[in-house]
py3Dmol code that shows the C-alpha trace and the ligand (Angstrom):
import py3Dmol

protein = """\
ATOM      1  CA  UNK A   1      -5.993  20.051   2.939  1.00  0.00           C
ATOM      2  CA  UNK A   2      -8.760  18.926   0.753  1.00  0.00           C
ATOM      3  CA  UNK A   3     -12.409  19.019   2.649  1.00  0.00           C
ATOM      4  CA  UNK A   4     -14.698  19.255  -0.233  1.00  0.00           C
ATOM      5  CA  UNK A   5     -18.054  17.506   0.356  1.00  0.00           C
ATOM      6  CA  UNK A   6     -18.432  14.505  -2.088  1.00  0.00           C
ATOM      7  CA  UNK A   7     -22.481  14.157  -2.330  1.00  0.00           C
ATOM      8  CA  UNK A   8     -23.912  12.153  -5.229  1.00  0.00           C
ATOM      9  CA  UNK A   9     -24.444  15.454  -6.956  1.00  0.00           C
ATOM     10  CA  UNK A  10     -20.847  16.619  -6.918  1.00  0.00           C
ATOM     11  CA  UNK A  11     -19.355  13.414  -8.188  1.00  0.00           C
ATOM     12  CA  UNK A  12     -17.981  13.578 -11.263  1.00  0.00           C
ATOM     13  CA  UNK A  13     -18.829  10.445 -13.606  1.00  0.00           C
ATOM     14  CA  UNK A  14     -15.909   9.387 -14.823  1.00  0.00           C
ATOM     15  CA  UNK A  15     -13.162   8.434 -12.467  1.00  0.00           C
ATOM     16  CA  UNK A  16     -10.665   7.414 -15.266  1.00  0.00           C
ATOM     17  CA  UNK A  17     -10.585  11.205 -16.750  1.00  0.00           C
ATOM     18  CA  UNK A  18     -11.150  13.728 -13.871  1.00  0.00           C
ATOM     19  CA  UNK A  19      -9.917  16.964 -14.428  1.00  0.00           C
ATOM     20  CA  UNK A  20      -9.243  17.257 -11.148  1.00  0.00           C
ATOM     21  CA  UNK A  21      -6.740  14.354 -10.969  1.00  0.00           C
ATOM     22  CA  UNK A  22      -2.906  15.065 -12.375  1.00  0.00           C
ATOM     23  CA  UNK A  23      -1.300  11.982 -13.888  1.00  0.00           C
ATOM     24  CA  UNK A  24       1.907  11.316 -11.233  1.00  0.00           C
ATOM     25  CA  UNK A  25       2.772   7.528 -12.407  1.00  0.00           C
ATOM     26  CA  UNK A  26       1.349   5.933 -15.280  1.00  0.00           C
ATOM     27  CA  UNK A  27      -0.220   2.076 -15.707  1.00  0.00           C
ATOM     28  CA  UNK A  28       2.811   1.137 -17.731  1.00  0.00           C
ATOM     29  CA  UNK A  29       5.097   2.542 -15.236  1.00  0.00           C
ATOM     30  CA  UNK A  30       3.645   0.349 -12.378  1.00  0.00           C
ATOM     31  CA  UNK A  31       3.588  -2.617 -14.091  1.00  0.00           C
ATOM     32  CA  UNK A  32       6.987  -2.473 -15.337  1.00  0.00           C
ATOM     33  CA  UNK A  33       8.095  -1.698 -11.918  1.00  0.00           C
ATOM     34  CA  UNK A  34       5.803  -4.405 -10.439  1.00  0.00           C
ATOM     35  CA  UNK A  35       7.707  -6.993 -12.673  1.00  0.00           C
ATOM     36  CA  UNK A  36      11.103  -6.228 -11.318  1.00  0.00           C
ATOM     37  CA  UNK A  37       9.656  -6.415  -7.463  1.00  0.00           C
ATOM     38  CA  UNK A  38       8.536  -9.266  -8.545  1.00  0.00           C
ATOM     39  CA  UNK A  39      11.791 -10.829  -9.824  1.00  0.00           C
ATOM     40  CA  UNK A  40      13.356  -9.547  -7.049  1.00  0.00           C
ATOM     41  CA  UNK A  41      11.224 -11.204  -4.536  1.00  0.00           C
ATOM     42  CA  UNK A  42      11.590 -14.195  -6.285  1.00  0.00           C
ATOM     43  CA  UNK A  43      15.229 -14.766  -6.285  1.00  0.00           C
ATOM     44  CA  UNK A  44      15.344 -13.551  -2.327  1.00  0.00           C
ATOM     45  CA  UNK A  45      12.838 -15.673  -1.289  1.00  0.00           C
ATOM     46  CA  UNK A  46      13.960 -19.183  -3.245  1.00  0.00           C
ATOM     47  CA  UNK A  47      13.325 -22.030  -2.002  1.00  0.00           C
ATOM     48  CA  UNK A  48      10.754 -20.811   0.839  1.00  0.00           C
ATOM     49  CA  UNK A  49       7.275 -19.975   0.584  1.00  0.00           C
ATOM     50  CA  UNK A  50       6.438 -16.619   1.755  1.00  0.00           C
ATOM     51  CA  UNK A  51       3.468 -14.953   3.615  1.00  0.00           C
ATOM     52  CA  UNK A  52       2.213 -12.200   2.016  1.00  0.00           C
ATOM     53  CA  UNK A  53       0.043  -9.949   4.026  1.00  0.00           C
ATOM     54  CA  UNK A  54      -1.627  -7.292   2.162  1.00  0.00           C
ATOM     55  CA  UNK A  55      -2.156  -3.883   4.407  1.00  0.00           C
ATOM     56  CA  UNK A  56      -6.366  -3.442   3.864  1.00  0.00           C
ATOM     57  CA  UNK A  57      -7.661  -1.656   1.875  1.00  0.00           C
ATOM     58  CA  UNK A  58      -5.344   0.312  -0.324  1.00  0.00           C
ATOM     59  CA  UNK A  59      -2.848  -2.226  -1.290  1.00  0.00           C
ATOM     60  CA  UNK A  60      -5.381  -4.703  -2.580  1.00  0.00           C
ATOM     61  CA  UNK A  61      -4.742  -3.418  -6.171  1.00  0.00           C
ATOM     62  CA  UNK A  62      -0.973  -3.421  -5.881  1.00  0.00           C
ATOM     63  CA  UNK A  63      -0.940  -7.107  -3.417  1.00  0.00           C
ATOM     64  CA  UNK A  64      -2.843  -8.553  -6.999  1.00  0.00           C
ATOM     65  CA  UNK A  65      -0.754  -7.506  -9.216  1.00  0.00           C
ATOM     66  CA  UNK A  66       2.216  -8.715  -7.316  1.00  0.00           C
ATOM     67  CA  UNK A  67       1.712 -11.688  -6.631  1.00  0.00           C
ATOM     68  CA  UNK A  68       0.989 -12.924  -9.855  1.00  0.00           C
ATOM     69  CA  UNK A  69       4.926 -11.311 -10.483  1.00  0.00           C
ATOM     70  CA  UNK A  70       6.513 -13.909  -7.899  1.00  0.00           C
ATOM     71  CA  UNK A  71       7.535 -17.183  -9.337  1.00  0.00           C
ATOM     72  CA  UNK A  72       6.923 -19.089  -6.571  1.00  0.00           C
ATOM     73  CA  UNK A  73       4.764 -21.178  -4.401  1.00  0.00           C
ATOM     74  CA  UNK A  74       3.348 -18.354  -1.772  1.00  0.00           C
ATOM     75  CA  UNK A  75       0.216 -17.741   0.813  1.00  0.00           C
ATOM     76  CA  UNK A  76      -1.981 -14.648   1.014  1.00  0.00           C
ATOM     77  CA  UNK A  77      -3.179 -12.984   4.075  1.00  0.00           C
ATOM     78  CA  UNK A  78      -5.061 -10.147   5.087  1.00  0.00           C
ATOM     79  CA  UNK A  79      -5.089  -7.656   8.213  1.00  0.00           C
ATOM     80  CA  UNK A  80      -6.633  -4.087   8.762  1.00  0.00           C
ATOM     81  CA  UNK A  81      -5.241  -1.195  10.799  1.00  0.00           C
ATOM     82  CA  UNK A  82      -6.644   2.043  11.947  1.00  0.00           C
ATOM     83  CA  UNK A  83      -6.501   4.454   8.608  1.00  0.00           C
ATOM     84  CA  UNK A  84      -6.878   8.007   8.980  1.00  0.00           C
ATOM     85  CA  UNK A  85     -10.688   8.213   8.167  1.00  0.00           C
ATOM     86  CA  UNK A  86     -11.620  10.744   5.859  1.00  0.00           C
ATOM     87  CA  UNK A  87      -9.124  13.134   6.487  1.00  0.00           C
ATOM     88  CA  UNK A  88      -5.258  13.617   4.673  1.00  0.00           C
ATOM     89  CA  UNK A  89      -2.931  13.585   7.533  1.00  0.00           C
ATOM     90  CA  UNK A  90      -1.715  10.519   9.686  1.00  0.00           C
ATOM     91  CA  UNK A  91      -3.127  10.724  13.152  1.00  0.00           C
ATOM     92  CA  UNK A  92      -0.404   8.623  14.304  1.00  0.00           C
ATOM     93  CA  UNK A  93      -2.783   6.252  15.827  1.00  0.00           C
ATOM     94  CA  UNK A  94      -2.553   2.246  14.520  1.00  0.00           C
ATOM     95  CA  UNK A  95      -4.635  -0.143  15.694  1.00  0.00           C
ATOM     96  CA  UNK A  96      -5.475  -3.831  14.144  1.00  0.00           C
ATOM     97  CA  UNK A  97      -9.081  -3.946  12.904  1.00  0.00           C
ATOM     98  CA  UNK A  98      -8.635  -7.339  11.120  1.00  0.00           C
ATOM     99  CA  UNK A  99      -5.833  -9.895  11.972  1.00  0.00           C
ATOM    100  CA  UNK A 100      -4.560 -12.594  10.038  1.00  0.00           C
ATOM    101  CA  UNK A 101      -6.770 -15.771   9.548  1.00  0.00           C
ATOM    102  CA  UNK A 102      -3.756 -17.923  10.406  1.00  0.00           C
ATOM    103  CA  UNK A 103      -0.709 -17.738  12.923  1.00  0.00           C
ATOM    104  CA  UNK A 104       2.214 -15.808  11.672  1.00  0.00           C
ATOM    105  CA  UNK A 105       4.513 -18.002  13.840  1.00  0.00           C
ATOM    106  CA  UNK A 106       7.210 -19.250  12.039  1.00  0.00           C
ATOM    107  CA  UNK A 107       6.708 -18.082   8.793  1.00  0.00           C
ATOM    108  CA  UNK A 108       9.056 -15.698   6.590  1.00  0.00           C
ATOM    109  CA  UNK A 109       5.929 -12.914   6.315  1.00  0.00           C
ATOM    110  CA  UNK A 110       6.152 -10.070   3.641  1.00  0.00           C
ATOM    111  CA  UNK A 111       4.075  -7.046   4.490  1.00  0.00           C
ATOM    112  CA  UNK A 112       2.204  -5.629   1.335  1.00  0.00           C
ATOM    113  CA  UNK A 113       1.509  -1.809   1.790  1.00  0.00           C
ATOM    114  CA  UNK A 114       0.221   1.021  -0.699  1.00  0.00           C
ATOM    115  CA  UNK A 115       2.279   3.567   0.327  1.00  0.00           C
ATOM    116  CA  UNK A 116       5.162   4.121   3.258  1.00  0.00           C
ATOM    117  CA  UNK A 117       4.626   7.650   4.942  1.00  0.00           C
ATOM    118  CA  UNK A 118       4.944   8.673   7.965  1.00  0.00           C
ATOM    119  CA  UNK A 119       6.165   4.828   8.953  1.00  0.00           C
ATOM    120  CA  UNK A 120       4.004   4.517  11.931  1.00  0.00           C
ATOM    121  CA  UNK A 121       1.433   1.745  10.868  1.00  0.00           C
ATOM    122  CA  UNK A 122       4.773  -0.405   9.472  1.00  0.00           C
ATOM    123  CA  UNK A 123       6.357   0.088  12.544  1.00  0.00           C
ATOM    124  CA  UNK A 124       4.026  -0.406  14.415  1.00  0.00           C
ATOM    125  CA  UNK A 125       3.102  -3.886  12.691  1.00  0.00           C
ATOM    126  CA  UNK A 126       6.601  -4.604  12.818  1.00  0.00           C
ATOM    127  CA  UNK A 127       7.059  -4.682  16.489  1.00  0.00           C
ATOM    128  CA  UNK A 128       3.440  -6.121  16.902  1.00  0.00           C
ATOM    129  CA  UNK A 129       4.352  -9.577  14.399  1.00  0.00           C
ATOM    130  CA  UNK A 130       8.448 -10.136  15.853  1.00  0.00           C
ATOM    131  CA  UNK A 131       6.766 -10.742  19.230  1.00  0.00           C
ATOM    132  CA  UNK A 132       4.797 -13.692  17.306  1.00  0.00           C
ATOM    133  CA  UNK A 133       7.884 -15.104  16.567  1.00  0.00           C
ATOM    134  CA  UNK A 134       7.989 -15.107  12.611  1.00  0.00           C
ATOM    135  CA  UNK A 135      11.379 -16.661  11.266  1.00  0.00           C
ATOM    136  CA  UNK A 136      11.029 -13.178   8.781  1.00  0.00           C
ATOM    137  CA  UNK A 137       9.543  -9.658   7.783  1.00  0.00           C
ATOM    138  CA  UNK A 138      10.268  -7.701   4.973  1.00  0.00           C
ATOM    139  CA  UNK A 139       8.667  -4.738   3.451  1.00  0.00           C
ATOM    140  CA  UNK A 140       7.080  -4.421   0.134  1.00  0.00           C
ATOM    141  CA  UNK A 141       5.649  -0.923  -0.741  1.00  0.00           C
ATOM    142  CA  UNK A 142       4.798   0.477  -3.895  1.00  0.00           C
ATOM    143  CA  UNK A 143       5.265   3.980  -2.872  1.00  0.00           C
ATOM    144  CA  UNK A 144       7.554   5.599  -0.406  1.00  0.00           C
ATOM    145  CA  UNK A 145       7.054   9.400   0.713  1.00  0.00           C
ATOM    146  CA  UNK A 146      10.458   9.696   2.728  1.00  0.00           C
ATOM    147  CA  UNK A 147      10.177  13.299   3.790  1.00  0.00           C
ATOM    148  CA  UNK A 148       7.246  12.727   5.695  1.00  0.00           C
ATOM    149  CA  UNK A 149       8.609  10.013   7.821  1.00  0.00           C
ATOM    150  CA  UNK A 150       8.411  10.539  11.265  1.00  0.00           C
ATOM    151  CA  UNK A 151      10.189   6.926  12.827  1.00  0.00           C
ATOM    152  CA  UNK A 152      12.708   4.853  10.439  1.00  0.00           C
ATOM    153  CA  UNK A 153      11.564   1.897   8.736  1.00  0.00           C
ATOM    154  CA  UNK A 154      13.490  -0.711   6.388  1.00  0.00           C
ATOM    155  CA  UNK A 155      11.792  -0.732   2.793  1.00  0.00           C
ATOM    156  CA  UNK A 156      12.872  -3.731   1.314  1.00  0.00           C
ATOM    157  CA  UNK A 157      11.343  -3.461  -1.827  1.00  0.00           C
ATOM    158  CA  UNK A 158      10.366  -0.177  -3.035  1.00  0.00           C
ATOM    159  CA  UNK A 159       8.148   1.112  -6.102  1.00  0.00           C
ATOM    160  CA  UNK A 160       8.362   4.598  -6.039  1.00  0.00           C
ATOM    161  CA  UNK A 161       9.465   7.462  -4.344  1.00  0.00           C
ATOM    162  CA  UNK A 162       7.405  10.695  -4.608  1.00  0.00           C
ATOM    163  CA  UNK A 163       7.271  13.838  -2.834  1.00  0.00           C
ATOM    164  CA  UNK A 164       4.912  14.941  -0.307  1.00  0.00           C
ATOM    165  CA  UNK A 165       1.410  15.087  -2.093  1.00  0.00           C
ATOM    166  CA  UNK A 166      -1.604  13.206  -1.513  1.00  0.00           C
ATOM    167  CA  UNK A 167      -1.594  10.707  -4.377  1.00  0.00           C
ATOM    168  CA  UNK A 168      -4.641   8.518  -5.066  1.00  0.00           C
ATOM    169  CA  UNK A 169      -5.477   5.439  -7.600  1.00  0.00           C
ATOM    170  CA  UNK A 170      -4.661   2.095  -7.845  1.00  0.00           C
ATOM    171  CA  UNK A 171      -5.956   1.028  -4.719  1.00  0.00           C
ATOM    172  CA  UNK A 172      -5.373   4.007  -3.033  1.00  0.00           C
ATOM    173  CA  UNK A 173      -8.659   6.269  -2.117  1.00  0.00           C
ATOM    174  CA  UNK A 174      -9.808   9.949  -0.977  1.00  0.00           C
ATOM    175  CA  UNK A 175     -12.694   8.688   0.849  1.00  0.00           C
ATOM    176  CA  UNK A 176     -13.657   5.681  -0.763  1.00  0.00           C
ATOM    177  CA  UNK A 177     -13.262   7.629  -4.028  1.00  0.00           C
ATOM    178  CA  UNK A 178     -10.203   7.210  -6.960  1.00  0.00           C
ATOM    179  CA  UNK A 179      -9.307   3.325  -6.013  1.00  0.00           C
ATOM    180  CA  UNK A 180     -10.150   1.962  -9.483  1.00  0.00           C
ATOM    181  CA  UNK A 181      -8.171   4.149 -11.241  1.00  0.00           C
ATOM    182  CA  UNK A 182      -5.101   2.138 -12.910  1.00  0.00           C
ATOM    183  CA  UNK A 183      -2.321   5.000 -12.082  1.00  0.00           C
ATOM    184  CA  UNK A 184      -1.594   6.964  -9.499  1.00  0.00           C
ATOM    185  CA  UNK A 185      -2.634  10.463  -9.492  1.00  0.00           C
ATOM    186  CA  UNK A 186      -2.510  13.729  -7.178  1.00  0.00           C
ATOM    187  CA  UNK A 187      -5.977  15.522  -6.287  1.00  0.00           C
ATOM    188  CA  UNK A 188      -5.933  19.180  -7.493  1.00  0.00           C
ATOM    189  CA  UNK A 189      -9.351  19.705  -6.987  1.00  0.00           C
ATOM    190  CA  UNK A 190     -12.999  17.473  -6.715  1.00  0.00           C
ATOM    191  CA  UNK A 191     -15.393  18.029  -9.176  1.00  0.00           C
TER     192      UNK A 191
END
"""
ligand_1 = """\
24
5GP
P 1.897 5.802 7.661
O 1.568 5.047 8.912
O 3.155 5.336 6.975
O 1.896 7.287 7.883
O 0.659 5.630 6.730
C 0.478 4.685 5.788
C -0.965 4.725 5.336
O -1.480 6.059 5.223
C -1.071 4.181 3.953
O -1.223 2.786 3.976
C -2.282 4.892 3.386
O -3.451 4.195 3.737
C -2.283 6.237 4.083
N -1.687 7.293 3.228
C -0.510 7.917 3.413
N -0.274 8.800 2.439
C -1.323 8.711 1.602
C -1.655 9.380 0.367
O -0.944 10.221 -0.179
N -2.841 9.013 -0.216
C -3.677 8.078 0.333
N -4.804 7.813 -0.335
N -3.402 7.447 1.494
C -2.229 7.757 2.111
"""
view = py3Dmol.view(width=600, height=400)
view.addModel(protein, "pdb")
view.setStyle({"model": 0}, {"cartoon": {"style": "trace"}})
view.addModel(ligand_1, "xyz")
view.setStyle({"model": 1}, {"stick": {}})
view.zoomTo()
view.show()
């Protein structure tokens, strides 16, 4: 558990070459991975025009860079859940925050998400839009932590898997902090 108080004075200036961060994927990596989800996508989802819902805040970063990997005609969305605040650990507790600007009814909807972990917020959404009566769902997730998981969820498309650390970058934040970083690293300590 990291609790380290993050005050102006702490912060160190440059978030692109912390000594506190260890390199876990690189920027080529992702993208090259990116453009194969991306190929993918686009030969499953011919001939329709997906929803894609990006999963505030952290998959922002990996939702742009995705979409402009499909080679199709698509629609953006966005919705908010319940995150786990400051802290490291899933409270197990998901609640919507933000929902879609338009009706999910009948559309084939692909859920954009940082990072699959314990698979409570997925599931959770899951259940929440096949009661709206979407003609799809699938998964998109750039990374996938599958020894944390605590209910079974079906990643369709997958970056990554990685063990059990808490990885930040590319979207993904230790309060508020790392998001702009263009790979994914693991916090060894905050300077
Ligand atoms: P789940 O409901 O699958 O446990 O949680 C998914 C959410 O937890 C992710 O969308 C992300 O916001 C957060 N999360 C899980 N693991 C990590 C991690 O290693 N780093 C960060 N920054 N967030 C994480």
């Amino acid at each position: 558990m990291i609790a380290f108080p993050m005050t102006e004075k702490n912060v160190n200036l440059s978030e692109f070459n912390d000594p506190g961060l260890e390199v876990l994927i690189t920027a080529e990596a992702i993208s090259k991975r990116i453009a194969e989800m991306g190929e993918q996508i686009t030969r499953d989802y011919a001939g329709r025009r997906p929803l894609l819902v990006c999963v505030l805040k952290g998959a922002m970063v990996f939702m742009a860079d995705l979409i402009r990997s499909i080679d199709l005609p698509l629609a953006i969305d966005f919705i908010a859940v319940s995150s786990y605040g400051s802290g490291t650990r899933s409270t197990g507790e998901v609640k919507i925050i933000k929902d879609l600007d338009a009706p999910a009814e009948g559309r084939d909807l692909i859920f954009v998400e940082d990072i699959l972990d314990t698979g409570l917020t997925l599931s959770y959404l899951l259940e929440n839009f096949r009661a709206r009566g979407t003609s799809s769902i699938t998964i998109a997730a750039l990374l996938n932590k599958p020894d944390r998981r605590k209910v079974e969820v079906h990643l369709d498309y997958k970056g990554f898997d990685i063990p059990d650390e808490f990885v930040v970058g590319y979207g993904l934040d230790f309060d508020e902090r790392y998001r702009n970083l263009p790979y994914i690293g693991v916090v060894r300590s905050v300077g």
